[in-house]
C-alpha positions in Angstrom: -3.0 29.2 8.3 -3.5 25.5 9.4 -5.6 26.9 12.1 -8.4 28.2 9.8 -7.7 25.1 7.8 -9.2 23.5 10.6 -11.8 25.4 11.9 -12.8 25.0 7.9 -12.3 21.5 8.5 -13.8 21.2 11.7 -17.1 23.2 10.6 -17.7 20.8 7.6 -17.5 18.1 9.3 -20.7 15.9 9.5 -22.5 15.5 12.5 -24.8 12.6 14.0 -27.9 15.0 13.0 -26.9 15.6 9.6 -26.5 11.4 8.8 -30.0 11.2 11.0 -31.6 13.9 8.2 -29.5 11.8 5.2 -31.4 8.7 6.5 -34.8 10.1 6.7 -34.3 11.7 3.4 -32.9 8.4 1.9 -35.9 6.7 3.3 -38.4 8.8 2.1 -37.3 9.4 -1.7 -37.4 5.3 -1.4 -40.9 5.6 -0.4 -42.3 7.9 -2.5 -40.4 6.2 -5.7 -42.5 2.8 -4.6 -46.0 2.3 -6.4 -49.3 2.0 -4.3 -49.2 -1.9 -3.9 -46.0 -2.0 -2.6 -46.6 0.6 -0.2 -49.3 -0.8 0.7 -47.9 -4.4 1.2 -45.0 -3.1 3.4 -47.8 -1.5 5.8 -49.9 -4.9 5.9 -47.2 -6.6 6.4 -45.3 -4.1 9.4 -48.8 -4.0 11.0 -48.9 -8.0 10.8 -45.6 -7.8 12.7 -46.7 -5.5 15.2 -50.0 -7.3 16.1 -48.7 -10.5 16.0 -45.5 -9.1 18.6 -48.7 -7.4 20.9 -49.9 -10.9 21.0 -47.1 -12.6 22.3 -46.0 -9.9 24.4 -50.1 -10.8 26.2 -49.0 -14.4 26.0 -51.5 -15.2 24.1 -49.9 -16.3 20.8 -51.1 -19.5 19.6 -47.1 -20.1 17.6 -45.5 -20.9 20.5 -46.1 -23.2 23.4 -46.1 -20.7 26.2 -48.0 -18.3 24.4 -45.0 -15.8 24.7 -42.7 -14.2 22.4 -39.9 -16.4 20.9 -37.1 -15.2 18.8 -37.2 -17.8 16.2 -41.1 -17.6 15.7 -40.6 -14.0 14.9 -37.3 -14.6 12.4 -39.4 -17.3 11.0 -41.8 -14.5 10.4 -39.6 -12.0 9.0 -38.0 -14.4 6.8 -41.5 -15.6 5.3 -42.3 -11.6 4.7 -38.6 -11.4 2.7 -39.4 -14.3 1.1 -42.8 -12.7 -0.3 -40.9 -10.0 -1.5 -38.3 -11.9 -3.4 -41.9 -13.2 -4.8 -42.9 -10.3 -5.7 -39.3 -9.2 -7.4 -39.6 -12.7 -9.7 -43.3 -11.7 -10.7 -41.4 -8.3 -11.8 -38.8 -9.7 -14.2 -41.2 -12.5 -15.6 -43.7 -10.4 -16.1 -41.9 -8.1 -17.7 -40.2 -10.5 -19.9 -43.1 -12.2 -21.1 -44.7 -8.4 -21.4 -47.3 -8.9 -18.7 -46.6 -6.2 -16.3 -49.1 -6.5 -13.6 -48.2 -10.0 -13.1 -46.2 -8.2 -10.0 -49.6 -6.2 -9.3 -51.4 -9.6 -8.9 -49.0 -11.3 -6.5 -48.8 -7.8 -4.2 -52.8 -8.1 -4.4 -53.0 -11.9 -3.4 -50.0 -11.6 -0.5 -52.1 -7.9 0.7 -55.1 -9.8 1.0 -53.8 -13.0 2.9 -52.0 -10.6 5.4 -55.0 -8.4 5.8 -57.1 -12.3 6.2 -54.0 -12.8 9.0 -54.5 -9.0 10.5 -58.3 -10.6 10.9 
């Protein structure tokens, strides 16, 4: 009996694929829940992040004295893109409590076009 208890046990059991297909399936119900200016702030601002890293890795970044990559330049950088979003959460809550709700709309608008100006 305890031996089919734990072949049961032992077949149930989750494996590294099945947290791998939990976390692409987490991921992508959060994606497709988000509207259209926040998807397409969070691709401005990952393809900010990856042509600014291109540039350094050249060494031709104009951020940092040797033109290279530097690890506080690019946590700067990440902080300033977290810091838009908590923007973008505030415009969310005031604008919905004043019952404006594309207040939100208009700061994702402004920050898409400064990093698309930055992507330039």
């Amino acid at each position: 009996m305890e031996e089919k208890i734990m072949d049961v046990a032992q077949s149930v059991r989750p494996t590294v694929f099945s947290y791998i297909a939990a976390a692409i399936g987490f991921v992508a119900a959060w994606w497709t829940g988000l509207p259209a200016l926040a998807q397409a702030l969070l691709i401005v601002q990952a393809a900010d992040i990856v042509t600014g890293l291109l540039c350094a890795f050249s060494g031709k970044s104009t951020k940092t004295e040797s033109g290279r990559i530097n690890s506080a330049v690019l946590a700067m950088g990440v902080v300033k893109k977290g810091l838009e979003w908590l923007v973008v959460l505030i415009c969310v809550y005031v604008g919905s409590a004043v019952g404006m709700d594309n207040v939100s709309g208009a700061a994702m608008t402004y920050m898409i076009a400064t990093e698309l100006v930055s992507l330039l």
